[in-house]
mmCIF file of the protein (N, C-alpha, C, O) and its ligand, coordinates in Angstrom:
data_MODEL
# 
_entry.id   MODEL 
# 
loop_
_entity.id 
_entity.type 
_entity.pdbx_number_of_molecules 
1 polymer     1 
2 non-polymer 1 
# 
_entity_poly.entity_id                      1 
_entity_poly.type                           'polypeptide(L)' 
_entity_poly.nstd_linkage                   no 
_entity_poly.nstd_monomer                   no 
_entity_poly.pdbx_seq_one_letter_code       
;(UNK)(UNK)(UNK)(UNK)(UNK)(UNK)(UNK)(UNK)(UNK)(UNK)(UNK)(UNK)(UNK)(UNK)(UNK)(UNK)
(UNK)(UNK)(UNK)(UNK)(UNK)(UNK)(UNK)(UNK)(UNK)(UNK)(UNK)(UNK)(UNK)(UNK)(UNK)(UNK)
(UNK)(UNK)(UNK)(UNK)(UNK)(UNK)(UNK)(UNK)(UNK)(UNK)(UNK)(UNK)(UNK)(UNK)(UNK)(UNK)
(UNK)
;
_entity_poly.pdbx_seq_one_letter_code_can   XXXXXXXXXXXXXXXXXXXXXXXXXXXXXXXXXXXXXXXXXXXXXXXXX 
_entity_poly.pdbx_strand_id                 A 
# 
loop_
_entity_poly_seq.entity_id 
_entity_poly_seq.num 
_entity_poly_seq.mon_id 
_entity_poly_seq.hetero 
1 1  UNK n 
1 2  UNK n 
1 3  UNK n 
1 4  UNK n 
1 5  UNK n 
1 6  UNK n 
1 7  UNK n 
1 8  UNK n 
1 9  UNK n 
1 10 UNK n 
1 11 UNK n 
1 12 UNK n 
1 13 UNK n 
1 14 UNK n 
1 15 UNK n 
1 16 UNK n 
1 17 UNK n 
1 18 UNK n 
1 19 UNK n 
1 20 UNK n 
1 21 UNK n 
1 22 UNK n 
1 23 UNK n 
1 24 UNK n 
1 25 UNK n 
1 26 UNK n 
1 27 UNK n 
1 28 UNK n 
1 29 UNK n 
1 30 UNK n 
1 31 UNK n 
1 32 UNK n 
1 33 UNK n 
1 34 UNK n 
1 35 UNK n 
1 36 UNK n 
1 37 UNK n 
1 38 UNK n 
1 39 UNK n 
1 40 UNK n 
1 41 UNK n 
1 42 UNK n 
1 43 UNK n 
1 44 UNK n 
1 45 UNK n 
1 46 UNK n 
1 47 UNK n 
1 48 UNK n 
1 49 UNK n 
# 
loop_
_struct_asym.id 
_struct_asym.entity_id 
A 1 
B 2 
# 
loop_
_chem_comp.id 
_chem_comp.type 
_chem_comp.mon_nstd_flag 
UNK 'L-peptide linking' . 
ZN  non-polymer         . 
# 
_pdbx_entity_nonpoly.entity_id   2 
_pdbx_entity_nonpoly.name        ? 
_pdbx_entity_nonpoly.comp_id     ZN 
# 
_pdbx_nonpoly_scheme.asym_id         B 
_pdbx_nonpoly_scheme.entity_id       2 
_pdbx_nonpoly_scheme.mon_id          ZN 
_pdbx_nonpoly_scheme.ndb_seq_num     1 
_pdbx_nonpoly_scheme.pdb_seq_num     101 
_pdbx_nonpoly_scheme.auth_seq_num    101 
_pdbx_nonpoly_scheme.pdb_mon_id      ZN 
_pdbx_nonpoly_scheme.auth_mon_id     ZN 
_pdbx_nonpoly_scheme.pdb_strand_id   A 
_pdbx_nonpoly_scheme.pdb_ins_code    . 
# 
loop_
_atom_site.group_PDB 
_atom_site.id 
_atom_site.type_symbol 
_atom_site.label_atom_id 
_atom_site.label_alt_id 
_atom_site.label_comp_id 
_atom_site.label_asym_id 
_atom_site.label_entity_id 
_atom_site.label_seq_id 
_atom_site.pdbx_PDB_ins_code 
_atom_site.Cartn_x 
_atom_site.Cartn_y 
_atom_site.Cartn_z 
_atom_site.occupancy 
_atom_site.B_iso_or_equiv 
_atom_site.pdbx_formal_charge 
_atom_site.auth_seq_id 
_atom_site.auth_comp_id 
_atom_site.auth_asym_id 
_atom_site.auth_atom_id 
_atom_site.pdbx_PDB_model_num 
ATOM   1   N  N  . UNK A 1 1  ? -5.665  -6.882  -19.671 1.00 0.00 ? 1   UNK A N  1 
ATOM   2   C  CA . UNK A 1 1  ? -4.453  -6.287  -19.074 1.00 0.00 ? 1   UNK A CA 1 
ATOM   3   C  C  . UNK A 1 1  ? -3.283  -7.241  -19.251 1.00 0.00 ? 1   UNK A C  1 
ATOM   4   O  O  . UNK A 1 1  ? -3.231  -8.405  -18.854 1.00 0.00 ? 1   UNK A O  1 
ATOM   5   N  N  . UNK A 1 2  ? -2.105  -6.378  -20.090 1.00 0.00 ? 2   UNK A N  1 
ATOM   6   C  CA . UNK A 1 2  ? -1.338  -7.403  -20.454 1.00 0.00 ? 2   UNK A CA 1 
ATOM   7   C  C  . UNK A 1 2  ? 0.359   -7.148  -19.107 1.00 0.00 ? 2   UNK A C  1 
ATOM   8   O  O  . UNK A 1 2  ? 0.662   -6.005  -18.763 1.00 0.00 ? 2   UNK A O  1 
ATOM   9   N  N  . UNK A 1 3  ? 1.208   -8.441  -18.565 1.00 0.00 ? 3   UNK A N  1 
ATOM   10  C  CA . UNK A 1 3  ? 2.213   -7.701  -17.797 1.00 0.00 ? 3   UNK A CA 1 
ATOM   11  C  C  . UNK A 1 3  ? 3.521   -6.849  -18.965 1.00 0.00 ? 3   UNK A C  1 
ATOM   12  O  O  . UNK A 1 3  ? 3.800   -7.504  -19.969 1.00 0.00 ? 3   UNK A O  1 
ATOM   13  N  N  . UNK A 1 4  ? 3.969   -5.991  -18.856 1.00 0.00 ? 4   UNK A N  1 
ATOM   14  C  CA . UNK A 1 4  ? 4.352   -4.904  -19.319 1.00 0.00 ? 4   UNK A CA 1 
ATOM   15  C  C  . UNK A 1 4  ? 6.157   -5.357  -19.728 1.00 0.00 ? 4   UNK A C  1 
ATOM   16  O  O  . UNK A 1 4  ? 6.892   -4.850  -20.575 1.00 0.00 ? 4   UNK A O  1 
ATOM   17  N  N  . UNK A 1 5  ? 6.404   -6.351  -18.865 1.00 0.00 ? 5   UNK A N  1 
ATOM   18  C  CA . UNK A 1 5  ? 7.430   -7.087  -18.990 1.00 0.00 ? 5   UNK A CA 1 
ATOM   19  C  C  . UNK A 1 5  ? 7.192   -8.433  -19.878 1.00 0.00 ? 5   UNK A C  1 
ATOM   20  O  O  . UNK A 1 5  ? 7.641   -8.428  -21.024 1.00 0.00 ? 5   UNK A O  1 
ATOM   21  N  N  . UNK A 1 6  ? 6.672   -9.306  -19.517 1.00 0.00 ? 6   UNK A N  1 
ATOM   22  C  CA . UNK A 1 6  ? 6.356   -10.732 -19.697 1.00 0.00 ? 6   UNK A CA 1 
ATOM   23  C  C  . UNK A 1 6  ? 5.448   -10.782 -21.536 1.00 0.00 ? 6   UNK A C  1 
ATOM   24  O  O  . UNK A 1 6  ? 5.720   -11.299 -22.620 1.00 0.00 ? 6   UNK A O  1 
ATOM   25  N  N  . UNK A 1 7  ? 4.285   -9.895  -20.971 1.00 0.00 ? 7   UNK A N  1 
ATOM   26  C  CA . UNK A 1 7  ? 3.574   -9.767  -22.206 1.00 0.00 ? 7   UNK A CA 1 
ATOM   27  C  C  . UNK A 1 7  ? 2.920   -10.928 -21.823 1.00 0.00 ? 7   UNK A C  1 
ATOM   28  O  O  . UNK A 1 7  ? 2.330   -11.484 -22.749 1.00 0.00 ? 7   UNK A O  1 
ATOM   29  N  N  . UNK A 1 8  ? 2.844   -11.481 -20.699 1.00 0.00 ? 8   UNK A N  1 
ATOM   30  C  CA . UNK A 1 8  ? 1.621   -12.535 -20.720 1.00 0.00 ? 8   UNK A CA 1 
ATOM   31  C  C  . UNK A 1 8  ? -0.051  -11.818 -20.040 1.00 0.00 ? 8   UNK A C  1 
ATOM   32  O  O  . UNK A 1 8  ? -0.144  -10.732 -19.468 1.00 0.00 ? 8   UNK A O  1 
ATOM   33  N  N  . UNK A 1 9  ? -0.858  -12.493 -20.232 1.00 0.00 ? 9   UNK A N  1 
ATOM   34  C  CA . UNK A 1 9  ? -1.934  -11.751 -19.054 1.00 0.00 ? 9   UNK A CA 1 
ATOM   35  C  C  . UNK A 1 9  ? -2.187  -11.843 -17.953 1.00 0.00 ? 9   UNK A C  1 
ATOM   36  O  O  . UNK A 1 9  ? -2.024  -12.878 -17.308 1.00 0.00 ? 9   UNK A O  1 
ATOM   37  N  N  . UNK A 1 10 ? -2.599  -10.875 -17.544 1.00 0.00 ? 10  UNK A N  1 
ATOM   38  C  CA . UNK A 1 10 ? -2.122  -11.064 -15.925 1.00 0.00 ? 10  UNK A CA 1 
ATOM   39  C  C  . UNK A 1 10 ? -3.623  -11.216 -15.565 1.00 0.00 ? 10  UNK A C  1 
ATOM   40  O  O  . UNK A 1 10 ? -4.505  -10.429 -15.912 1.00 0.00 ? 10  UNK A O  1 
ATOM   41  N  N  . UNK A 1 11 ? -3.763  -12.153 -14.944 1.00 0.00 ? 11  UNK A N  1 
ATOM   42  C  CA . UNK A 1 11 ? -5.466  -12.848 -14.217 1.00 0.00 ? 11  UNK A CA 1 
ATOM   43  C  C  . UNK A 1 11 ? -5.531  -11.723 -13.330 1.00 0.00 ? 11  UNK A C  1 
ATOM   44  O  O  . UNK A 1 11 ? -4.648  -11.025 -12.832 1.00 0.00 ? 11  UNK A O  1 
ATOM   45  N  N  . UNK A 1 12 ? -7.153  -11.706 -13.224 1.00 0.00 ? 12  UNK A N  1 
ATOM   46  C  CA . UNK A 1 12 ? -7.791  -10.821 -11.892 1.00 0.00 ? 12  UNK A CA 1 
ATOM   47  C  C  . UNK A 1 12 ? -8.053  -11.375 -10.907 1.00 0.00 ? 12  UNK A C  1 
ATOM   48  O  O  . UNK A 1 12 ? -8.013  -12.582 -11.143 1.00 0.00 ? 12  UNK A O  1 
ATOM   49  N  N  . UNK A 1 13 ? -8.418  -11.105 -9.464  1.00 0.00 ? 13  UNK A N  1 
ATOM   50  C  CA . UNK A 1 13 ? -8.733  -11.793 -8.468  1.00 0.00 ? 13  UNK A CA 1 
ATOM   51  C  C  . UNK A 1 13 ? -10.370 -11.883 -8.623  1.00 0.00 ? 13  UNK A C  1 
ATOM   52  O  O  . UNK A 1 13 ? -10.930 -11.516 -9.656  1.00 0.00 ? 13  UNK A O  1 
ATOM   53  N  N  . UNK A 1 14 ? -11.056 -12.394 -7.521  1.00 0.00 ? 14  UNK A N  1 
ATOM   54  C  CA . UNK A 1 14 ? -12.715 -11.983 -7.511  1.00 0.00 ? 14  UNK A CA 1 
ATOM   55  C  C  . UNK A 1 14 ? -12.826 -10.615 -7.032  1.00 0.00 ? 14  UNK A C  1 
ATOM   56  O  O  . UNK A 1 14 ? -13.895 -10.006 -7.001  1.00 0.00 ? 14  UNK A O  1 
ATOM   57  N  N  . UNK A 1 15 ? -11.498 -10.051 -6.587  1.00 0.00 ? 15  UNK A N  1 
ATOM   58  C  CA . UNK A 1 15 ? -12.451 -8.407  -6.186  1.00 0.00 ? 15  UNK A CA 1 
ATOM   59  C  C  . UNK A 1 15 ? -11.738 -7.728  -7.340  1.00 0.00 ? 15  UNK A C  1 
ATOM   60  O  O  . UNK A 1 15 ? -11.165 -6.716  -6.937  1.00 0.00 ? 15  UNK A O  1 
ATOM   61  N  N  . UNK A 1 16 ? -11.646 -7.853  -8.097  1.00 0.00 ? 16  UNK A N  1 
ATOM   62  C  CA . UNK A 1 16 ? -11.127 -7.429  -9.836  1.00 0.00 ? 16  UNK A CA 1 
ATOM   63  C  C  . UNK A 1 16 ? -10.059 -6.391  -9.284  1.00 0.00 ? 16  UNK A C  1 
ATOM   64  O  O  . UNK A 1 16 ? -10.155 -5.164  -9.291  1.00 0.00 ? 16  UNK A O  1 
ATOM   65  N  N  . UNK A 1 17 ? -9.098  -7.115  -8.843  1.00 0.00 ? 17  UNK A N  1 
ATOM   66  C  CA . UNK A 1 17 ? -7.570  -6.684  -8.531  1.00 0.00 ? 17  UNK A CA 1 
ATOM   67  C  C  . UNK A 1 17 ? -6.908  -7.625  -9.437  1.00 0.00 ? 17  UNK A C  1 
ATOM   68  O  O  . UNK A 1 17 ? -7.356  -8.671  -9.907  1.00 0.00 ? 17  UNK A O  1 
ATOM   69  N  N  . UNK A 1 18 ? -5.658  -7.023  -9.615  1.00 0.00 ? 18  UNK A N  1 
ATOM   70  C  CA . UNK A 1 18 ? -5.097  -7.800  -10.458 1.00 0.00 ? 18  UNK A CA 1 
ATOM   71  C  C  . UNK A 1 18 ? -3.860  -8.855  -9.419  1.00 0.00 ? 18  UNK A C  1 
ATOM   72  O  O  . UNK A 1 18 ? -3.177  -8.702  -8.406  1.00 0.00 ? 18  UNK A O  1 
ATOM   73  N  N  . UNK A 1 19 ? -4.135  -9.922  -10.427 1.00 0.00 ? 19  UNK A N  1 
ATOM   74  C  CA . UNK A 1 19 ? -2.724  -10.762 -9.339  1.00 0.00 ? 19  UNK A CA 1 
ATOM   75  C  C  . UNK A 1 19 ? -1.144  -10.272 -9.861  1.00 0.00 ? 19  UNK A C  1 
ATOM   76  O  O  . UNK A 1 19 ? -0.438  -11.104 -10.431 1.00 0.00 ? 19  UNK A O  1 
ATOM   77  N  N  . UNK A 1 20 ? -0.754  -9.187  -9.680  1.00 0.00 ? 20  UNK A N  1 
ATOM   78  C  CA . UNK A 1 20 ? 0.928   -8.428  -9.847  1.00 0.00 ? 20  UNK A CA 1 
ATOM   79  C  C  . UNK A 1 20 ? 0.721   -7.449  -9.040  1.00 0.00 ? 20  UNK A C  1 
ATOM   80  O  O  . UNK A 1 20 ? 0.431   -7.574  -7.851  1.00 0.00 ? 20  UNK A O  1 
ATOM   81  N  N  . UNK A 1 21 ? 0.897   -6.104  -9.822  1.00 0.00 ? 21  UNK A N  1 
ATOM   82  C  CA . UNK A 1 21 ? 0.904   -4.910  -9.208  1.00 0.00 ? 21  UNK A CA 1 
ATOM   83  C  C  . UNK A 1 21 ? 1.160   -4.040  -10.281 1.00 0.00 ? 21  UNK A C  1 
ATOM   84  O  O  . UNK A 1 21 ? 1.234   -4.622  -11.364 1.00 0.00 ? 21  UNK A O  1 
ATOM   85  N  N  . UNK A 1 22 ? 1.286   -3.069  -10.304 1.00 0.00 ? 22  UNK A N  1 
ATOM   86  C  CA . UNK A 1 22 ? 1.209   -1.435  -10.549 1.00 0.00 ? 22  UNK A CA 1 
ATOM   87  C  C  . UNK A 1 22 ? 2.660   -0.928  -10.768 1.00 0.00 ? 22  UNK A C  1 
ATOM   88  O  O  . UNK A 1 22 ? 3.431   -1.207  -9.849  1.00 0.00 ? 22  UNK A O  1 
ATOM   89  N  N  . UNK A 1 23 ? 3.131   -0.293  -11.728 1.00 0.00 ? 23  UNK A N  1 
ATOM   90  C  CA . UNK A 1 23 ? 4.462   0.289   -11.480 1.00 0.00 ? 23  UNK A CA 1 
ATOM   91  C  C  . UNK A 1 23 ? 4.382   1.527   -11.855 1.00 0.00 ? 23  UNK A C  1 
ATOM   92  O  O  . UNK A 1 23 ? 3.482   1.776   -12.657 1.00 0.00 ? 23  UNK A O  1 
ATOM   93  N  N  . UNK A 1 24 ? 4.922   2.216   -11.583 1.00 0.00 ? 24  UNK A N  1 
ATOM   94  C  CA . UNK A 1 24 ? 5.349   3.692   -12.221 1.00 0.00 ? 24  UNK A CA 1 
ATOM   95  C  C  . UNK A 1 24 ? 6.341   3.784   -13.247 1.00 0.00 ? 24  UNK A C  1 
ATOM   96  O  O  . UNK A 1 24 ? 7.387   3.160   -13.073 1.00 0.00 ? 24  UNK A O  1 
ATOM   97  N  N  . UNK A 1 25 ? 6.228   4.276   -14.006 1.00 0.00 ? 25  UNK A N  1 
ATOM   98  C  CA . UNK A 1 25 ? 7.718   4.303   -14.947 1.00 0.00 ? 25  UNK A CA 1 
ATOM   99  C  C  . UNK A 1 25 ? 7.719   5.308   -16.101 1.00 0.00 ? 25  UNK A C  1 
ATOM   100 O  O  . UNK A 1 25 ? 7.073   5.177   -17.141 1.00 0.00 ? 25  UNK A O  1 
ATOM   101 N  N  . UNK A 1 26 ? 8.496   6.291   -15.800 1.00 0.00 ? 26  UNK A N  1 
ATOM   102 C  CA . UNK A 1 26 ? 8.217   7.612   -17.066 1.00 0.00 ? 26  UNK A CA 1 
ATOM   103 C  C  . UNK A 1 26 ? 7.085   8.090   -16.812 1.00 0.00 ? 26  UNK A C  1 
ATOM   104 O  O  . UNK A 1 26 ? 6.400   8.573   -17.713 1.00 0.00 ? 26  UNK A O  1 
ATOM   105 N  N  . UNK A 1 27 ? 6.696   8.049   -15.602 1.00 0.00 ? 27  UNK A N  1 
ATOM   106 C  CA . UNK A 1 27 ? 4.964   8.442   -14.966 1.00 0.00 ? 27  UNK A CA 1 
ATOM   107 C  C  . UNK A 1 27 ? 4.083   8.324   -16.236 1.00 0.00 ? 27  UNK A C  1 
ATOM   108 O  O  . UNK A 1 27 ? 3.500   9.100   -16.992 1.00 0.00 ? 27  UNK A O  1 
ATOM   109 N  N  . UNK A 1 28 ? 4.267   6.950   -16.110 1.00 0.00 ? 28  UNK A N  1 
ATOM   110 C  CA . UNK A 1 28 ? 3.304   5.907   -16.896 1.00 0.00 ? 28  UNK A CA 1 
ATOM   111 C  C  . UNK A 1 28 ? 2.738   4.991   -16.050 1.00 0.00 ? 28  UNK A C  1 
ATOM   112 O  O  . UNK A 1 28 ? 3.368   4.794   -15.010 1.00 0.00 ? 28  UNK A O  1 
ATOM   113 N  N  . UNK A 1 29 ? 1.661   4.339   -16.219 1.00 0.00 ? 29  UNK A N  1 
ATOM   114 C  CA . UNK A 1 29 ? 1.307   3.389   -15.172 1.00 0.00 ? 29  UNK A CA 1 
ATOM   115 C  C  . UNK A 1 29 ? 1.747   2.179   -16.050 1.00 0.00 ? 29  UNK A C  1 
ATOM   116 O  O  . UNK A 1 29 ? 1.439   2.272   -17.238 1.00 0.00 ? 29  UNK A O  1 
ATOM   117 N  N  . UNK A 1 30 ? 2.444   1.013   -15.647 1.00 0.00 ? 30  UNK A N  1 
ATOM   118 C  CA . UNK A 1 30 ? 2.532   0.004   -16.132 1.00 0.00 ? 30  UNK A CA 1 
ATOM   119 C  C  . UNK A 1 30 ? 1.974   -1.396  -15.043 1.00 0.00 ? 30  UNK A C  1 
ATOM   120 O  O  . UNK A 1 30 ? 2.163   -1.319  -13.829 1.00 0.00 ? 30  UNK A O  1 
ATOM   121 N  N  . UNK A 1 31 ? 1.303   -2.594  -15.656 1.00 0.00 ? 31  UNK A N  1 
ATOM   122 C  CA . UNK A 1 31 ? 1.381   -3.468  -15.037 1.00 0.00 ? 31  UNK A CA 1 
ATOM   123 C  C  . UNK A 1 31 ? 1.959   -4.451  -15.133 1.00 0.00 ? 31  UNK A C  1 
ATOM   124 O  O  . UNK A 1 31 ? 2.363   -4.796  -16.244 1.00 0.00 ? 31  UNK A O  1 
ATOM   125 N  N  . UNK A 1 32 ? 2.183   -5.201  -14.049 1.00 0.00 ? 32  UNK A N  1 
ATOM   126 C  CA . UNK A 1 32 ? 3.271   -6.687  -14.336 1.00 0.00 ? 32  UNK A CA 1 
ATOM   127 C  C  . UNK A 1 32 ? 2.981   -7.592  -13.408 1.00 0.00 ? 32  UNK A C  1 
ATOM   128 O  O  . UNK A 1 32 ? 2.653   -7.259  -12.269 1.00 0.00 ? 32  UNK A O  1 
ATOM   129 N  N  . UNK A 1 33 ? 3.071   -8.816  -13.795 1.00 0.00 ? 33  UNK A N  1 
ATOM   130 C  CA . UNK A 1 33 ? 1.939   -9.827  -13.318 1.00 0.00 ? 33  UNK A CA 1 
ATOM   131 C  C  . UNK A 1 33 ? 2.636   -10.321 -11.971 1.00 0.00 ? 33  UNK A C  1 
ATOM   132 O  O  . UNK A 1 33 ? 3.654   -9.772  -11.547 1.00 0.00 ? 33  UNK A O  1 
ATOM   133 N  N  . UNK A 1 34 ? 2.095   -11.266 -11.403 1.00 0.00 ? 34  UNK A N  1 
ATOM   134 C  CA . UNK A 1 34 ? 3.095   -11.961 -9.905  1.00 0.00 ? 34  UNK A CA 1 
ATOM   135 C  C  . UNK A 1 34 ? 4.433   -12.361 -10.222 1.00 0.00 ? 34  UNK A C  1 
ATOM   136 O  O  . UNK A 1 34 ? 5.423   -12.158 -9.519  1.00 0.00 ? 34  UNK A O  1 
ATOM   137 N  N  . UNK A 1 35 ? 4.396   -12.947 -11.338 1.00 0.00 ? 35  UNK A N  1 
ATOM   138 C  CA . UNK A 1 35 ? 6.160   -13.487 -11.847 1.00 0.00 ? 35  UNK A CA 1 
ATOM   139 C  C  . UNK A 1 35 ? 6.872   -12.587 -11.570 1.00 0.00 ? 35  UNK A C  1 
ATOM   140 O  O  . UNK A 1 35 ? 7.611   -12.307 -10.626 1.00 0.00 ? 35  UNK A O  1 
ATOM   141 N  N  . UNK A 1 36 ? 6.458   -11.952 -12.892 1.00 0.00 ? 36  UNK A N  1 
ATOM   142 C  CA . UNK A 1 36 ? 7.354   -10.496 -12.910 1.00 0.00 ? 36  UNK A CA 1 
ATOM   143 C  C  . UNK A 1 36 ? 8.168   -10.006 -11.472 1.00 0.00 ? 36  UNK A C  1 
ATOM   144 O  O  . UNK A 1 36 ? 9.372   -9.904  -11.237 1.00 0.00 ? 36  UNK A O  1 
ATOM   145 N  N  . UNK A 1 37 ? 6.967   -9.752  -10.630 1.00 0.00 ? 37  UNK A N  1 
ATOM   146 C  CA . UNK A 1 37 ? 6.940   -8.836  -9.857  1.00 0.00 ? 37  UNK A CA 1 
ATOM   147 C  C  . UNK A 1 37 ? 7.600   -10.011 -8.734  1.00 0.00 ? 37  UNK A C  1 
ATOM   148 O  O  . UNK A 1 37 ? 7.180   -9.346  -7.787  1.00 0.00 ? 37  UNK A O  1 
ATOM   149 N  N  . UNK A 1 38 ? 7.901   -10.539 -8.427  1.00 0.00 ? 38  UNK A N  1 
ATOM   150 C  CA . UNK A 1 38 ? 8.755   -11.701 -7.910  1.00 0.00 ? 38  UNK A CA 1 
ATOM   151 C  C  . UNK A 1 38 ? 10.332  -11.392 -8.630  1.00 0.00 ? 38  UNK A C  1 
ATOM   152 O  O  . UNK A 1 38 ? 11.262  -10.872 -8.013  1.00 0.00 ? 38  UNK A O  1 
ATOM   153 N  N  . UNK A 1 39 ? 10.370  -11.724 -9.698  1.00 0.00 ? 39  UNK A N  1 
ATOM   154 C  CA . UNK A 1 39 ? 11.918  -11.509 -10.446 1.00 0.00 ? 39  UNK A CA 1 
ATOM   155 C  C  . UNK A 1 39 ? 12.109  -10.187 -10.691 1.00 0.00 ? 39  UNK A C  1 
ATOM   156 O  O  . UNK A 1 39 ? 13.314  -9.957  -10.785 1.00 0.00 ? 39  UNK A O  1 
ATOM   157 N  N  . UNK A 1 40 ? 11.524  -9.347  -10.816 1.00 0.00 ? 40  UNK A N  1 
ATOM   158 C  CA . UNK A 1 40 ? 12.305  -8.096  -10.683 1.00 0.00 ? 40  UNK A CA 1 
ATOM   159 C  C  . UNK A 1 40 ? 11.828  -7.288  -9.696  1.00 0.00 ? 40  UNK A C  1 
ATOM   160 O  O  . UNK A 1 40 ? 11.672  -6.117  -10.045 1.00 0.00 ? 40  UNK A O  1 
ATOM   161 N  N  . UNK A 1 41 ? 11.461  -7.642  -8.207  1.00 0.00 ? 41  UNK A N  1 
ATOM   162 C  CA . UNK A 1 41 ? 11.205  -6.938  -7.361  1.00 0.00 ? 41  UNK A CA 1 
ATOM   163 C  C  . UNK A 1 41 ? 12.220  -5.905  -6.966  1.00 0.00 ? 41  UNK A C  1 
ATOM   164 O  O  . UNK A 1 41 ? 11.810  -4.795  -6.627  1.00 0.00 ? 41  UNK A O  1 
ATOM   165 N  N  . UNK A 1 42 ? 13.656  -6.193  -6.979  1.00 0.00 ? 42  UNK A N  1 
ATOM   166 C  CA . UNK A 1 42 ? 14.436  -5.256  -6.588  1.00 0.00 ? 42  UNK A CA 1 
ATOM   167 C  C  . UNK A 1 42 ? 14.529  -4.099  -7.821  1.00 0.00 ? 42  UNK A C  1 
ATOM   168 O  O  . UNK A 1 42 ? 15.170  -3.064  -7.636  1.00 0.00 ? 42  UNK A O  1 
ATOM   169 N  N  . UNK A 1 43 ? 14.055  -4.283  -8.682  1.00 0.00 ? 43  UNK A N  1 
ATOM   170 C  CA . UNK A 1 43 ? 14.142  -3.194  -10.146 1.00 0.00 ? 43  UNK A CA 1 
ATOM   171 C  C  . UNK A 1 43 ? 13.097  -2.505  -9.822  1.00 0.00 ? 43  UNK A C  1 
ATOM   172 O  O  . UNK A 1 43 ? 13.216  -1.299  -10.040 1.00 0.00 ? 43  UNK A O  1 
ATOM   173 N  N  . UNK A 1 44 ? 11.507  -3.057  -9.105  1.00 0.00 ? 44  UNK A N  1 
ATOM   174 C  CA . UNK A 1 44 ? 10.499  -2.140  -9.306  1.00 0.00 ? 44  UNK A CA 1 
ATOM   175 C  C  . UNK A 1 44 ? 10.088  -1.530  -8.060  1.00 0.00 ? 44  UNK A C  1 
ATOM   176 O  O  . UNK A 1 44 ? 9.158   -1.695  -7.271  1.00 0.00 ? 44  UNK A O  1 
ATOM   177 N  N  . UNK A 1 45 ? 11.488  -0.471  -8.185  1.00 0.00 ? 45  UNK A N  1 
ATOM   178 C  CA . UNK A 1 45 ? 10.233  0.210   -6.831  1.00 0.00 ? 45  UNK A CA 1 
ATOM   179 C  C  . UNK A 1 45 ? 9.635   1.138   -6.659  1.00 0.00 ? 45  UNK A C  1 
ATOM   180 O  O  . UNK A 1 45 ? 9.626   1.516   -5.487  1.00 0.00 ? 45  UNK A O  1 
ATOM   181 N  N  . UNK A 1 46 ? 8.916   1.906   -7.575  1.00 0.00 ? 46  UNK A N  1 
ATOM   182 C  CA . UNK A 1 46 ? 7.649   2.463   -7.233  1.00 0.00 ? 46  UNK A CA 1 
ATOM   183 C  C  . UNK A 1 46 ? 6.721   1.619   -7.531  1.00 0.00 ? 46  UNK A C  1 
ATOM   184 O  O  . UNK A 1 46 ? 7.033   0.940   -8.509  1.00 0.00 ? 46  UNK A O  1 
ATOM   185 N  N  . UNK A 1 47 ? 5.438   1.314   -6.979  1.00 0.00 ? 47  UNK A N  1 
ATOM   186 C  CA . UNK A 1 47 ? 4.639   0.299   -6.966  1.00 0.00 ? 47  UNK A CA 1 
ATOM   187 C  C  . UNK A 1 47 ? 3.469   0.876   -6.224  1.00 0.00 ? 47  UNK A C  1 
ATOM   188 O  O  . UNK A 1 47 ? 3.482   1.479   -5.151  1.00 0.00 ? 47  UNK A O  1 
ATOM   189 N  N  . UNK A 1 48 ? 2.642   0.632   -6.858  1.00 0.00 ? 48  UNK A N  1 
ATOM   190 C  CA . UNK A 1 48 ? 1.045   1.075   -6.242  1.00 0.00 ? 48  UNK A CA 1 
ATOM   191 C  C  . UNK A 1 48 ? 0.296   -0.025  -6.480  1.00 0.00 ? 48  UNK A C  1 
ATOM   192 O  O  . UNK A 1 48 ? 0.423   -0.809  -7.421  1.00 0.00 ? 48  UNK A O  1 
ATOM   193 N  N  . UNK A 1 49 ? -0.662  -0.063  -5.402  1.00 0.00 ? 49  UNK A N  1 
ATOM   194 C  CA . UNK A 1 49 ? -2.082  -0.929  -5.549  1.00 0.00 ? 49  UNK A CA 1 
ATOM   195 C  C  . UNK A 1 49 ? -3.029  -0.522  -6.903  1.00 0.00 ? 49  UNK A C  1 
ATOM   196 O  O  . UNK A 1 49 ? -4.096  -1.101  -7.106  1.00 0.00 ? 49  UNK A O  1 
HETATM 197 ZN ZN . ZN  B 2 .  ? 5.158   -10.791 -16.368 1.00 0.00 2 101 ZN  A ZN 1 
# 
């Protein structure tokens, strides 16, 4: 799973969650890692677990 912004990979936790989150976009699922999702928190807001 790559972040959708960054293009880096985004690590899993031990309960195979990812460390970012989930976005919606063009009701697409995209993911984007903790950075990301730190610097463009005010850009992403639909967001799912
Ligand atoms: Zn990223």
């Amino acid at each position: 799973m790559k972040c959708s912004i960054c293009n880096k990979k985004i690590e899993k936790t031990f309960l195979n969650k990812i460390k970012g989150a989930y976005i919606i976009k063009n009701s697409k699922r995209h993911a984007v890692c903790s950075e990301c999702q730190k610097k463009y928190k005010d850009n992403i807001s639909q967001k799912i677990e």
